[in-house]
N, CA, C and O atoms as CSV, one atom per row, in Angstrom:
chain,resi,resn,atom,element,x,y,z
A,1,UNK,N,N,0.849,-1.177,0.000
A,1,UNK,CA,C,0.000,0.000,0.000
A,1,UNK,C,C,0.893,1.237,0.000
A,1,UNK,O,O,1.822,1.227,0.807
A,2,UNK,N,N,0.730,2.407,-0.867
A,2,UNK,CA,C,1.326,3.420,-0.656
A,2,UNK,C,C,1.158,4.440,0.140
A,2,UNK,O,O,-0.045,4.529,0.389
A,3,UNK,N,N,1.958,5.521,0.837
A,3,UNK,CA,C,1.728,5.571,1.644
A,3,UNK,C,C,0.810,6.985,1.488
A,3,UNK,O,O,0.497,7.626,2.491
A,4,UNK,N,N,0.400,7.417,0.088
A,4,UNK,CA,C,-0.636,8.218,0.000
A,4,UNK,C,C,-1.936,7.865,0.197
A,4,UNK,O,O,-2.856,8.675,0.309
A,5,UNK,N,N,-2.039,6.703,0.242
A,5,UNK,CA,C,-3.304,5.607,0.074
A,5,UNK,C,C,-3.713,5.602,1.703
A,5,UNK,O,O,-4.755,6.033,2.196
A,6,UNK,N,N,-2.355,4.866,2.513
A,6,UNK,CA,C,-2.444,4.837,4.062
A,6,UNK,C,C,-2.610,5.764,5.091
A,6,UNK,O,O,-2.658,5.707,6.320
A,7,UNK,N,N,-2.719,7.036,3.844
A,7,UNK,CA,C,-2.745,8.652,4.818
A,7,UNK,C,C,-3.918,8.782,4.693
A,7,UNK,O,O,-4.459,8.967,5.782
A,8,UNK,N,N,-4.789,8.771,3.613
A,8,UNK,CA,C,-5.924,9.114,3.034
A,8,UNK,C,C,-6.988,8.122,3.826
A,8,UNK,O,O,-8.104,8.505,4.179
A,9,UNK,N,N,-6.397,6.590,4.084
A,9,UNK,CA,C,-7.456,6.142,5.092
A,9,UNK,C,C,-7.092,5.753,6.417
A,9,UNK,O,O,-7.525,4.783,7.038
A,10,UNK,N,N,-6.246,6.611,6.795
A,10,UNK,CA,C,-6.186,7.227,8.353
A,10,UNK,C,C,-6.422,7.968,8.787
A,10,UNK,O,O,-6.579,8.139,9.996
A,11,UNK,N,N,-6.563,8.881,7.687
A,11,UNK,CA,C,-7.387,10.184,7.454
A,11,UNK,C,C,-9.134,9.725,7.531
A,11,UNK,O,O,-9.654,10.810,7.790
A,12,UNK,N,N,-9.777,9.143,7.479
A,12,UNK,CA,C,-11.181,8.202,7.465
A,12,UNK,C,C,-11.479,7.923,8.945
A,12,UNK,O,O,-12.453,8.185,9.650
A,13,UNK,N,N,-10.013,7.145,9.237
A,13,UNK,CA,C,-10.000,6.326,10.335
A,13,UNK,C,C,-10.278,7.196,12.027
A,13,UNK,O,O,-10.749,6.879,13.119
A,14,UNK,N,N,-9.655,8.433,11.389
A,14,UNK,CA,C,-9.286,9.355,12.292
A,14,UNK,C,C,-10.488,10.158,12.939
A,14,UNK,O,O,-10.712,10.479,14.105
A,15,UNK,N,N,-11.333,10.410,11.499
A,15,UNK,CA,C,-12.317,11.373,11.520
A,15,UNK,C,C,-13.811,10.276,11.848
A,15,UNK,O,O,-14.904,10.832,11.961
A,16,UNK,N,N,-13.720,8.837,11.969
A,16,UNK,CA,C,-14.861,8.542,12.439
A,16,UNK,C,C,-14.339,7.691,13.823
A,16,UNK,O,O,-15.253,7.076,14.373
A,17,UNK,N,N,-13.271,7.594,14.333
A,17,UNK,CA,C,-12.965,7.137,16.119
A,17,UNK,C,C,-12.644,8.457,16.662
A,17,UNK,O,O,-12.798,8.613,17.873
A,18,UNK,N,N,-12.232,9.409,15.966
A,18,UNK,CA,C,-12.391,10.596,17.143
A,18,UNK,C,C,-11.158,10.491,17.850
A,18,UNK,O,O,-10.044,10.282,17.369
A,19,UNK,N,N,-11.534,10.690,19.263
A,19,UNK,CA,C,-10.431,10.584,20.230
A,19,UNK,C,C,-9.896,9.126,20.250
A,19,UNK,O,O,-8.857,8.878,20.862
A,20,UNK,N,N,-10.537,8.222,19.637
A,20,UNK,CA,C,-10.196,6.843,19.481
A,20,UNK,C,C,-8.896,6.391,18.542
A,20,UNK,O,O,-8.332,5.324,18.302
A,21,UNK,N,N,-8.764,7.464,18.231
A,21,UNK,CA,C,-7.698,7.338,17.039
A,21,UNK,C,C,-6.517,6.700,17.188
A,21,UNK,O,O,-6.189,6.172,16.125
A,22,UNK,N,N,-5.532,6.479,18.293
A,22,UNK,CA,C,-4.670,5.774,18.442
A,22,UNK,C,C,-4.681,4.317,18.394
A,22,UNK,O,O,-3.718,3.567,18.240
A,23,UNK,N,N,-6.307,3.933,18.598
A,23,UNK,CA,C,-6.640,2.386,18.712
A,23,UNK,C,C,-7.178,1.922,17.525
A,23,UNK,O,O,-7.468,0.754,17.266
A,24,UNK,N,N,-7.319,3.090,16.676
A,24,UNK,CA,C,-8.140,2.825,15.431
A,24,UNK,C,C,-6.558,2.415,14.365
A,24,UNK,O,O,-6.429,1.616,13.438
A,25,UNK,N,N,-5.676,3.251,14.940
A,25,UNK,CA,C,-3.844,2.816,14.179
A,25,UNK,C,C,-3.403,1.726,14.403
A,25,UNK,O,O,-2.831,1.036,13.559
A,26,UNK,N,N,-3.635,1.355,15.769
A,26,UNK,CA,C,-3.479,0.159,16.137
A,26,UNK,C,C,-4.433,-1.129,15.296
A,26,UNK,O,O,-4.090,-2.174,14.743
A,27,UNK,N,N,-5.488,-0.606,15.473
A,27,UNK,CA,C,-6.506,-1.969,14.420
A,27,UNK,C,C,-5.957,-1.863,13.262
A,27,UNK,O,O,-6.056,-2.878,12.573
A,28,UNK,N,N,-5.357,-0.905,12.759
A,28,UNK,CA,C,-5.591,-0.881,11.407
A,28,UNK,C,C,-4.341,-1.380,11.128
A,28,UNK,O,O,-4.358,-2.351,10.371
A,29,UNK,N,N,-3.606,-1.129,11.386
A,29,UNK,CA,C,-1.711,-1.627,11.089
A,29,UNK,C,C,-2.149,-3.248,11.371
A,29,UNK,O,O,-1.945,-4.015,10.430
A,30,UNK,N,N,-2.732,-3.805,12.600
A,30,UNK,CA,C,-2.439,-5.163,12.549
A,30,UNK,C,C,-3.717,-6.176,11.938
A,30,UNK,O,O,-3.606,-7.382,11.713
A,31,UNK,N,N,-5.275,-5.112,11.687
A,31,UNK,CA,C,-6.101,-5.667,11.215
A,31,UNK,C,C,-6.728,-5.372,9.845
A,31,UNK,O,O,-7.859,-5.738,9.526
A,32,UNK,N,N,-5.812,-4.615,8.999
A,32,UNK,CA,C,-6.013,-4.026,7.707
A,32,UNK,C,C,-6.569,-4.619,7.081
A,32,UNK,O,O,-6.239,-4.443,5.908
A,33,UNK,N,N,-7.786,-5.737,7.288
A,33,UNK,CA,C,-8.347,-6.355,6.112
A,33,UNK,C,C,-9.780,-6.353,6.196
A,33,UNK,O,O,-10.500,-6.072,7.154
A,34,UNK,N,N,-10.174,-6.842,4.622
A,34,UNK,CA,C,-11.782,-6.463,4.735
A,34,UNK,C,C,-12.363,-7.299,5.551
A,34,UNK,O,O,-13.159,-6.736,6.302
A,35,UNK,N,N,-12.233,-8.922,5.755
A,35,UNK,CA,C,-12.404,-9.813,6.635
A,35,UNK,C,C,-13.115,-8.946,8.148
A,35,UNK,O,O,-14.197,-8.892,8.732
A,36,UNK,N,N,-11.882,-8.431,8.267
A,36,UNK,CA,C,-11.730,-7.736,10.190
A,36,UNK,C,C,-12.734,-6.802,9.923
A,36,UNK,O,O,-13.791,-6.922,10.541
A,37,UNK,N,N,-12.545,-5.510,8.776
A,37,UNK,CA,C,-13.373,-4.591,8.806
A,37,UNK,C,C,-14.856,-4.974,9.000
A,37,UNK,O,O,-15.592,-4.597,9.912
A,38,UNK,N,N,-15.129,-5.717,8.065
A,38,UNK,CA,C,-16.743,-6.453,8.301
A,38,UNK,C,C,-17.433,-6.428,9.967
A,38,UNK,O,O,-18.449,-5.915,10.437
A,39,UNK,N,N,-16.423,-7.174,10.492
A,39,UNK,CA,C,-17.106,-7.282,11.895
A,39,UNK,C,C,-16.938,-5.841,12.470
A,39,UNK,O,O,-17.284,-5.844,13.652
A,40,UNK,N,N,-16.544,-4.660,12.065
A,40,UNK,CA,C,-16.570,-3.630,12.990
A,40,UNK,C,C,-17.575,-2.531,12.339
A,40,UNK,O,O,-17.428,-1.316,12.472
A,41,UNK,N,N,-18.762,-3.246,11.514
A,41,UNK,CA,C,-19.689,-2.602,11.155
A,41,UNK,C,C,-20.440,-1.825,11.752
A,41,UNK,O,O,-21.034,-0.892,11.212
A,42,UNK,N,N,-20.510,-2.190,13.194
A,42,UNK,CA,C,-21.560,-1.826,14.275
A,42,UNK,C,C,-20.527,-0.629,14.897
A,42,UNK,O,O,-21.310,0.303,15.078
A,43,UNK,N,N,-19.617,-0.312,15.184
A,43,UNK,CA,C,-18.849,0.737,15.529
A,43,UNK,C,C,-18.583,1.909,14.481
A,43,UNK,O,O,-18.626,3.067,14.897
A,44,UNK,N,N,-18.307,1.652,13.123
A,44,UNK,CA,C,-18.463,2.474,12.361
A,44,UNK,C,C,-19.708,2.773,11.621
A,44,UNK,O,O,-20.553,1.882,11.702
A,45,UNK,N,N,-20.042,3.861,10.885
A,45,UNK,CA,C,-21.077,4.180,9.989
A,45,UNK,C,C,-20.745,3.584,8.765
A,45,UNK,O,O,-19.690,3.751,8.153
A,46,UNK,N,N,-21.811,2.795,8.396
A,46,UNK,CA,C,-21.628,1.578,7.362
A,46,UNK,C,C,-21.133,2.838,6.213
A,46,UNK,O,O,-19.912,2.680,6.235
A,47,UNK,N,N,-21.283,3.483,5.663
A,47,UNK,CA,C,-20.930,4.142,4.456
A,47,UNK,C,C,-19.328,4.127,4.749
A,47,UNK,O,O,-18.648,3.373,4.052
A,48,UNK,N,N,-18.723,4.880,5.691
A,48,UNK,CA,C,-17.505,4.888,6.100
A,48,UNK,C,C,-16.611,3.529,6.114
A,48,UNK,O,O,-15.399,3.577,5.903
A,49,UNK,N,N,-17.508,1.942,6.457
A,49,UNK,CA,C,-16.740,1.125,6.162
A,49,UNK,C,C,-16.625,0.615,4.976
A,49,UNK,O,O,-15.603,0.015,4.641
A,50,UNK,N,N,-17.514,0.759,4.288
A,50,UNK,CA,C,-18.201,0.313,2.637
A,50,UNK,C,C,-16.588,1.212,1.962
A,50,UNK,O,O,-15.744,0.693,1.232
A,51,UNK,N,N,-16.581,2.527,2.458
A,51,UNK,CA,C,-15.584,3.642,1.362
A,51,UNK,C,C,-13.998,2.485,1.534
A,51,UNK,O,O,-13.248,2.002,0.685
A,52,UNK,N,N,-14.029,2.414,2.860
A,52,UNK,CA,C,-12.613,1.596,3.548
A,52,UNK,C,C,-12.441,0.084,2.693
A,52,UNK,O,O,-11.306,-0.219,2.327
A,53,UNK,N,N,-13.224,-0.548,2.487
A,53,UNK,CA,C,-13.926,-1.343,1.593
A,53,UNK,C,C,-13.059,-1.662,0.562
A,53,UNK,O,O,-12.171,-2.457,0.254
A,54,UNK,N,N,-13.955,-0.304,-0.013
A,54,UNK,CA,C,-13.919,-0.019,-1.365
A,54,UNK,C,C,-12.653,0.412,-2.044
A,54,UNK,O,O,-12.438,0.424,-3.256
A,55,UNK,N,N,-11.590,0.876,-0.754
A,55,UNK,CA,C,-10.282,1.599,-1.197
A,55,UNK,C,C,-9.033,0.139,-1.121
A,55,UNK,O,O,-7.999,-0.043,-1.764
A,56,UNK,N,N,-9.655,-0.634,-0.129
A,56,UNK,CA,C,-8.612,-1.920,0.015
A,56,UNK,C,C,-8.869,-3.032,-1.346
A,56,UNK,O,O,-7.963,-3.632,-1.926
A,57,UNK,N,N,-10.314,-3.118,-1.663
A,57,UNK,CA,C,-10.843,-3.789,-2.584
A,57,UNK,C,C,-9.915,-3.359,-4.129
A,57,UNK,O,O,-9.649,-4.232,-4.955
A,58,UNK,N,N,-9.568,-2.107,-4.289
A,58,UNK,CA,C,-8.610,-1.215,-5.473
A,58,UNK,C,C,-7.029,-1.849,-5.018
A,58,UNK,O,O,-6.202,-2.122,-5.888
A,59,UNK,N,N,-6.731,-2.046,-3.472
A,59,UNK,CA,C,-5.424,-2.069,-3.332
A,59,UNK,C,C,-5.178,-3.255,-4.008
A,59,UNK,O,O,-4.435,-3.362,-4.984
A,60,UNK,N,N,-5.893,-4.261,-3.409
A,60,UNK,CA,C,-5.501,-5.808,-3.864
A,60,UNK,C,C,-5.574,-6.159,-5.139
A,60,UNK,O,O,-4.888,-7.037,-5.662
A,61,UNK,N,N,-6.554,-5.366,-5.776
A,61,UNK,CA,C,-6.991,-5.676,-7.349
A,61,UNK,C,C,-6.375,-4.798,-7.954
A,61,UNK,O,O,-6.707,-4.550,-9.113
A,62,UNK,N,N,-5.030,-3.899,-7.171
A,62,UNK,CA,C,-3.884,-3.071,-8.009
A,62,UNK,C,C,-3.482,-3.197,-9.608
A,62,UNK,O,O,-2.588,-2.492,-10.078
């Protein structure tokens, strides 16, 4: 992943955990996949995970 890609959805990550944000770096560095994302539907606003989705779904299919 580049790291314009990893700014842009930490930038996502940031703006829907809030003050949560250090734990949201933490999920995301060790749980970066759509698999994991799925189950954290109920914590995020489904559009917001659908976009997260949708940007990893481009990475892999690079």
């Amino acid at each position: 992943m580049d790291d314009e890609l990893y700014e842009e959805i930490m930038l996502m990550i940031e703006k829907a955990w809030g003050r949560n944000f250090d734990n949201a770096k933490r999920f995301f560095r060790s749980k970066g996949k759509v698999s994991t994302l799925e189950k954290y539907k109920r914590k995020w606003r489904k559009e917001f995970v659908e976009d997260i989705i949708e940007i990893i779904d481009k990475v892999e299919l690079g």
